[in-house]
N, CA and C atoms as an extended XYZ file, in Angstrom:
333
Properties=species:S:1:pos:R:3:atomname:S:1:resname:S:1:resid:I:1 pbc="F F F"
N        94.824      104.734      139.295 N   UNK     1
C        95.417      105.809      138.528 CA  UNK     1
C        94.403      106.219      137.480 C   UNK     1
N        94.056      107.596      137.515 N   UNK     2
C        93.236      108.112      136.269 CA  UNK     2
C        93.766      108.648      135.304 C   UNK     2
N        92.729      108.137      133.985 N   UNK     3
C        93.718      108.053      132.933 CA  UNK     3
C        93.738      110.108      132.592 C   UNK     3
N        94.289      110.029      131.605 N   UNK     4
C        94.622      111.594      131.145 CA  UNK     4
C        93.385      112.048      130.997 C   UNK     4
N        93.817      113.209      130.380 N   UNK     5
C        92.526      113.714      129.397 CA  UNK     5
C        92.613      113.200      128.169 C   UNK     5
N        91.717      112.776      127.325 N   UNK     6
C        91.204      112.187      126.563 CA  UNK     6
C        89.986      112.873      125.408 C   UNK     6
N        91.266      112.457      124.325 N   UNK     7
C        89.779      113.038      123.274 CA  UNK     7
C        88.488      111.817      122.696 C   UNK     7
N        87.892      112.458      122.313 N   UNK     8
C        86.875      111.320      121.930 CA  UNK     8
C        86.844      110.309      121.673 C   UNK     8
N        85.561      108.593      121.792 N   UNK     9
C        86.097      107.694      121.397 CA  UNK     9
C        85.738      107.965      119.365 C   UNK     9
N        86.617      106.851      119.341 N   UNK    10
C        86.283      106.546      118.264 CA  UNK    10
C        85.612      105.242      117.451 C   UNK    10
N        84.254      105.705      116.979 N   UNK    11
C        83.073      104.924      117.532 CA  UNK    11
C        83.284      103.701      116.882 C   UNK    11
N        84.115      103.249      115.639 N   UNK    12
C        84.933      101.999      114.586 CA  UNK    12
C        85.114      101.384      115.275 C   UNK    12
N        86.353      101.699      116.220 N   UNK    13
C        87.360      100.874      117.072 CA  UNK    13
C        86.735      100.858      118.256 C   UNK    13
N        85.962      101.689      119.003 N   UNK    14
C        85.676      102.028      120.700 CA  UNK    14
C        87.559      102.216      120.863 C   UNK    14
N        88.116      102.884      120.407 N   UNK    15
C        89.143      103.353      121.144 CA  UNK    15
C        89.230      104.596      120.760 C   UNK    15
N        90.295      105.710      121.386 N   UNK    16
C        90.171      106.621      121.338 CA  UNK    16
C        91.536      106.793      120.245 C   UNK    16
N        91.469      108.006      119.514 N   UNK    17
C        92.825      108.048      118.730 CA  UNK    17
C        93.812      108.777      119.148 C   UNK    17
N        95.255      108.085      118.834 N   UNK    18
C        96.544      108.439      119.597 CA  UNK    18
C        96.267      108.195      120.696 C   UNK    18
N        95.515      106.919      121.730 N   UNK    19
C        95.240      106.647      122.825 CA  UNK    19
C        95.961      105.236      123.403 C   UNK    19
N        97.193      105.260      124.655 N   UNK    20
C        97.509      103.860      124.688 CA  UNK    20
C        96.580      103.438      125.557 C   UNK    20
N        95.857      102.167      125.621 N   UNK    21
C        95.202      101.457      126.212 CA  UNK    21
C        96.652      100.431      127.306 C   UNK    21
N        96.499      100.805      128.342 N   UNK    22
C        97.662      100.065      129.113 CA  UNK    22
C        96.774       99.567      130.676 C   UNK    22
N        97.403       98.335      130.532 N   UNK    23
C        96.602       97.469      131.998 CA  UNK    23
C        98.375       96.727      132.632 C   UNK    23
N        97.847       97.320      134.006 N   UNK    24
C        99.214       97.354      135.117 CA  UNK    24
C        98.860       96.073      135.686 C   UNK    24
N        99.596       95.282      135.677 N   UNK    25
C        98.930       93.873      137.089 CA  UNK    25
C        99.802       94.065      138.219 C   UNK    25
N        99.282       94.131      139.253 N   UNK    26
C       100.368       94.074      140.157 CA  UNK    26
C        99.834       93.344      141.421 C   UNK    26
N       100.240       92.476      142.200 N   UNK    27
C        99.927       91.643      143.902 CA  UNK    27
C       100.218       92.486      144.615 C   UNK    27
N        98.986       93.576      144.999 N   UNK    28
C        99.005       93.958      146.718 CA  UNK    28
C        99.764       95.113      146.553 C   UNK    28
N       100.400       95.535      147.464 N   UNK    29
C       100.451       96.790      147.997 CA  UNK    29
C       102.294       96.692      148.332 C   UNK    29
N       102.927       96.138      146.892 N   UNK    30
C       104.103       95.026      147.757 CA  UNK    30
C       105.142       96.746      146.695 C   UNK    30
N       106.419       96.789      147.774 N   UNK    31
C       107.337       97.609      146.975 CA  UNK    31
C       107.357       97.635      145.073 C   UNK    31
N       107.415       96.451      144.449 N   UNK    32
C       107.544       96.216      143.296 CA  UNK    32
C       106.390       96.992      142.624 C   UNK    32
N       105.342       96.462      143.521 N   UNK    33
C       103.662       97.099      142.798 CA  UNK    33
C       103.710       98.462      142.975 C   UNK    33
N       104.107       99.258      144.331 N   UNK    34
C       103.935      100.897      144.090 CA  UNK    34
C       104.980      101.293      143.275 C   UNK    34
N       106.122      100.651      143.509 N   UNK    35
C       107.470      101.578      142.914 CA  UNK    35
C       106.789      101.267      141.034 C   UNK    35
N       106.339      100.329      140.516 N   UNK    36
C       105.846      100.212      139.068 CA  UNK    36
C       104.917      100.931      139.068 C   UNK    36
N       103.947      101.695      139.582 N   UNK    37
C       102.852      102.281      139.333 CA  UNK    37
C       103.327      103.629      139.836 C   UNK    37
N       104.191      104.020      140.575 N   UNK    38
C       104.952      105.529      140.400 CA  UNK    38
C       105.678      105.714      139.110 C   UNK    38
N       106.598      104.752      138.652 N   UNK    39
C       107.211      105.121      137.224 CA  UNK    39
C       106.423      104.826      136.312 C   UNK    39
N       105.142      104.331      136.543 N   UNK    40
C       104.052      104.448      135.191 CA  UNK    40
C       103.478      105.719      135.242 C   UNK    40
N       103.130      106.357      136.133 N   UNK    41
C       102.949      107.728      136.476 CA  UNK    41
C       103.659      108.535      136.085 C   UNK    41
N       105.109      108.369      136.529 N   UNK    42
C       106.043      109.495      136.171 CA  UNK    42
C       106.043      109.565      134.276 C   UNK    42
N       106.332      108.425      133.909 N   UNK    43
C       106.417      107.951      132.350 CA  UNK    43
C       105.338      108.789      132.026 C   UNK    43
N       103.707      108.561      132.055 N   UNK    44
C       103.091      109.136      131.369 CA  UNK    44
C       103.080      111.032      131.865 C   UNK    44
N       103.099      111.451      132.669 N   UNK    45
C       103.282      112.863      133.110 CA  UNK    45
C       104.499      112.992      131.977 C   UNK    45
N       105.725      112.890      132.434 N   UNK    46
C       106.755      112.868      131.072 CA  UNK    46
C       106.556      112.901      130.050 C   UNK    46
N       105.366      112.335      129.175 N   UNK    47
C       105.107      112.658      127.704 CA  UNK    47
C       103.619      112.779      128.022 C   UNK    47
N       103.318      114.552      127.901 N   UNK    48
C       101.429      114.887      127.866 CA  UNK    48
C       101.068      114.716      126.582 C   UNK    48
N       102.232      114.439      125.848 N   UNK    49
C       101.491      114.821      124.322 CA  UNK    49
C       100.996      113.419      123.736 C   UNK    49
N       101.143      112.181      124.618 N   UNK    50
C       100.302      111.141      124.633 CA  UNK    50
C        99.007      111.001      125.308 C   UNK    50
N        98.144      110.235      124.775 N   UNK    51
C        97.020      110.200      126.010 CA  UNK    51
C        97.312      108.585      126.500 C   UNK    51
N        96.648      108.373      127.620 N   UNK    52
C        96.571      106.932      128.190 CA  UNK    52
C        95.343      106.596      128.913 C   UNK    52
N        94.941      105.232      128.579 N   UNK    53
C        94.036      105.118      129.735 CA  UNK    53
C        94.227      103.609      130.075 C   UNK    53
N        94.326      103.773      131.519 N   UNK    54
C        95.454      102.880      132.714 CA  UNK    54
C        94.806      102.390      133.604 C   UNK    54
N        94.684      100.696      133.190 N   UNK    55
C        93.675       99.767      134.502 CA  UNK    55
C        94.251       99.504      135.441 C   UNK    55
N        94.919       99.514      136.622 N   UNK    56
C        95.593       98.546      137.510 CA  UNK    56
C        94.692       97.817      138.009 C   UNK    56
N        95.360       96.440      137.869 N   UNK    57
C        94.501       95.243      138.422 CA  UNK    57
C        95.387       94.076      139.491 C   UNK    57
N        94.284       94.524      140.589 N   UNK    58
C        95.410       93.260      141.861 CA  UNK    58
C        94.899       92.468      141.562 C   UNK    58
N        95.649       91.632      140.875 N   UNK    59
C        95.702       89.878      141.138 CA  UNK    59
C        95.287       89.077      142.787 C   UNK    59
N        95.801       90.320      143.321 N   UNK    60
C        95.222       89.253      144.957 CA  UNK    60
C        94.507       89.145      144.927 C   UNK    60
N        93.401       90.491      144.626 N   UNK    61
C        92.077       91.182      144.513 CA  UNK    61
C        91.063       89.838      143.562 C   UNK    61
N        91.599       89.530      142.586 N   UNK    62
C        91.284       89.620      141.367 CA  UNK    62
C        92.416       88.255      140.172 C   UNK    62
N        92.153       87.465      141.239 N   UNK    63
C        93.338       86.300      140.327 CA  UNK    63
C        92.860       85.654      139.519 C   UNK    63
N        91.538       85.706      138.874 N   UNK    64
C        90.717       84.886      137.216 CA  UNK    64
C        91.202       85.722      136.037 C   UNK    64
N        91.582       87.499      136.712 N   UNK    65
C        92.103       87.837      135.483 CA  UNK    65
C        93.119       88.036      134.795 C   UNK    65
N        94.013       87.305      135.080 N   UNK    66
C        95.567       86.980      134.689 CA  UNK    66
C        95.571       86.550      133.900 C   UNK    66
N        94.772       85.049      133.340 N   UNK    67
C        94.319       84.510      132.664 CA  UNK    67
C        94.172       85.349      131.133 C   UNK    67
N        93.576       86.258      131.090 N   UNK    68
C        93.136       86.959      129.682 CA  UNK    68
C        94.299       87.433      129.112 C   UNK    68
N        95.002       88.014      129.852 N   UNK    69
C        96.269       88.583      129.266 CA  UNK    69
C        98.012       87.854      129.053 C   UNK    69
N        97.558       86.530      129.945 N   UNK    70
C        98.450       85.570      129.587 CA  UNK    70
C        99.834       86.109      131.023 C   UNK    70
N        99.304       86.496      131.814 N   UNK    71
C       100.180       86.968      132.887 CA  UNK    71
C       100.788       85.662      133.824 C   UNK    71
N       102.211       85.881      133.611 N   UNK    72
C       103.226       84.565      134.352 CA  UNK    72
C       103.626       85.943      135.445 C   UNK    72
N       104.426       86.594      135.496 N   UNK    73
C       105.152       87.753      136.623 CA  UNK    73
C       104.578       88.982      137.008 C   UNK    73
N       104.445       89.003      138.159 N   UNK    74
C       104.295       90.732      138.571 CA  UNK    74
C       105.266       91.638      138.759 C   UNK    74
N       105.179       92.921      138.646 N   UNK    75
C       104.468       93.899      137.845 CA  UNK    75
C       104.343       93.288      136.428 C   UNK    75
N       103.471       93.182      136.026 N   UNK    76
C       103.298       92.971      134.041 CA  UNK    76
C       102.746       94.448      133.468 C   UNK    76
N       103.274       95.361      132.772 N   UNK    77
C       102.497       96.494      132.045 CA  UNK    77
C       102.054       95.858      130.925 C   UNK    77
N       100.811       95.565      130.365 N   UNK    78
C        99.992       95.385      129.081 CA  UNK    78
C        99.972       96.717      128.309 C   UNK    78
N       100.457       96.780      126.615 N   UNK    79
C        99.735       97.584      126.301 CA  UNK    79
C        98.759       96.777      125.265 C   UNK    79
N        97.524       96.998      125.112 N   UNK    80
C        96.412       96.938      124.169 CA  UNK    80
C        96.723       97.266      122.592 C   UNK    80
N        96.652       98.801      123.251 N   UNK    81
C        96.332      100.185      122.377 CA  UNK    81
C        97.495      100.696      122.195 C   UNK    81
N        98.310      101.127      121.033 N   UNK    82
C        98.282      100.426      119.526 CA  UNK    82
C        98.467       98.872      119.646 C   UNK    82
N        97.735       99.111      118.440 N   UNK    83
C        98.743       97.332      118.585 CA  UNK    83
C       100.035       97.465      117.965 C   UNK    83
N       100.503       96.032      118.029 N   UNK    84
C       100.180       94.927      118.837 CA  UNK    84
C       100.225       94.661      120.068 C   UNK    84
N        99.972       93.554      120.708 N   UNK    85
C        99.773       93.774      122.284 CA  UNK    85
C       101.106       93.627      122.526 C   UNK    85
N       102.106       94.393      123.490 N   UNK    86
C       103.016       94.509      123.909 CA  UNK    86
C       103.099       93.627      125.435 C   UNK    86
N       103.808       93.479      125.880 N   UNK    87
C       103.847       93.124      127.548 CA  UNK    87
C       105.505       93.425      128.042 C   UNK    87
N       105.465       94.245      129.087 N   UNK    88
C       106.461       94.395      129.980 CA  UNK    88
C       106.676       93.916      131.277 C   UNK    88
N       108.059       93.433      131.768 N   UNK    89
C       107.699       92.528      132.630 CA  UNK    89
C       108.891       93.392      133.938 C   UNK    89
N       108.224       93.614      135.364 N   UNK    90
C       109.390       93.997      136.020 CA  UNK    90
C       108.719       95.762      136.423 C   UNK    90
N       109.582       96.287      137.575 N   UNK    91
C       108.537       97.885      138.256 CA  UNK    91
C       108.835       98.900      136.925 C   UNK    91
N       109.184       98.464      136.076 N   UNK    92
C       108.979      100.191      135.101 CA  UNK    92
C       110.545      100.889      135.330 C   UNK    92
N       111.357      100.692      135.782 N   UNK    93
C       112.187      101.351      136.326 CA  UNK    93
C       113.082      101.522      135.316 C   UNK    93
N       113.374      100.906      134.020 N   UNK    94
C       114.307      100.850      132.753 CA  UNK    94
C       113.635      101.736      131.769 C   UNK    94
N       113.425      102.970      132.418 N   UNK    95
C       113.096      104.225      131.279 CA  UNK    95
C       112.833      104.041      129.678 C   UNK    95
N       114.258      103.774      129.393 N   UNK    96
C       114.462      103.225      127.877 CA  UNK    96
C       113.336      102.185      127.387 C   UNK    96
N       113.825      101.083      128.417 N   UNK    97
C       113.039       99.890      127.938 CA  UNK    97
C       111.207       99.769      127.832 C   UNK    97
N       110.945      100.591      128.958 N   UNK    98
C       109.798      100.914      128.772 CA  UNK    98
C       108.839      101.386      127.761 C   UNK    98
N       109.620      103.102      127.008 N   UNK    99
C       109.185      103.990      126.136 CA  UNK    99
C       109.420      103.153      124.949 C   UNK    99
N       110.875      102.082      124.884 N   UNK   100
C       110.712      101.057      123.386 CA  UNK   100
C       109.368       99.815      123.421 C   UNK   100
N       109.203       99.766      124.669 N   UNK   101
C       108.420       98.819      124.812 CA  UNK   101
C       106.862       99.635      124.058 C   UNK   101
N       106.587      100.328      124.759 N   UNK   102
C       105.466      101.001      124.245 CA  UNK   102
C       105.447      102.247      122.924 C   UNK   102
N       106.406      102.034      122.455 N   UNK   103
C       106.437      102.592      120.789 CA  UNK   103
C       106.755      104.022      121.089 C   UNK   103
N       106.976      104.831      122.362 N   UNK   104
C       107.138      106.116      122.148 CA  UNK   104
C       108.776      106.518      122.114 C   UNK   104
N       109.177      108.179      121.394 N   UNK   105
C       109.873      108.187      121.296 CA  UNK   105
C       110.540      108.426      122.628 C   UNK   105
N       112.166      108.165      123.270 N   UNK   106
C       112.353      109.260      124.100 CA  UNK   106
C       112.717      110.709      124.524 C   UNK   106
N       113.294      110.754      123.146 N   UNK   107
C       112.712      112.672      123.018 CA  UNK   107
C       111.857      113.539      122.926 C   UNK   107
N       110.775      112.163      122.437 N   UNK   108
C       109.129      112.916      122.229 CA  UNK   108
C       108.428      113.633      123.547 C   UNK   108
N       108.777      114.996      123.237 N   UNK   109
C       108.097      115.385      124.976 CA  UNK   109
C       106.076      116.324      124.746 C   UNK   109
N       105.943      116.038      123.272 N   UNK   110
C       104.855      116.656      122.704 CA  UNK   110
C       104.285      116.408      121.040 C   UNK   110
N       103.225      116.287      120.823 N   UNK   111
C       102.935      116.476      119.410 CA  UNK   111
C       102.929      117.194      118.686 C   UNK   111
């Protein structure tokens, strides 16, 4: 998934501002993993007036890096960016829980 458009970094932090930094884990190609990475899709299309930039990482692919982020379940959504580091656990599918999870509003449809 590519992330939005994106304004500049910001050279302090290396992050970008008003930017969520979010990393998807997901095993393979399994219902749980696409259906979470369609409603991470849909979620961010739903609010443009955020930016994002969005790692998905297979664990099948790629199982040393679970480790960094402290990952027990798949789908896990990480956010980074703001802090603090957030973690969501489960395909994205609890709208609500998601947008509280990651600090946005759900009426917020713009800045």
């Amino acid at each position: 998934m590519s992330p939005a458009a994106l304004p500049s970094a910001d050279p302090a932090s290396g992050s970008r501002p008003g930017c969520y930094r979010l990393c998807l884990y997901v095993a393979g190609r399994t219902t749980k993993s696409l259906t979470a990475m369609a409603n991470l899709k849909r979620l961010c299309e739903e609010h443009p007036a955020y930016h994002y930039e969005i790692n998905t990482i297979d664990l099948l692919e790629n199982p040393r890096l679970a480790a960094a982020d402290q990952i027990v379940a798949l789908p896990t959504l990480v956010r980074h960016l703001p802090a603090p580091i957030k973690r969501i656990i489960g395909d994205l599918s609890n709208t609500e829980r998601v947008l509280a999870g990651l600090g946005i509003s759900p009426g917020t449809a713009s800045r």
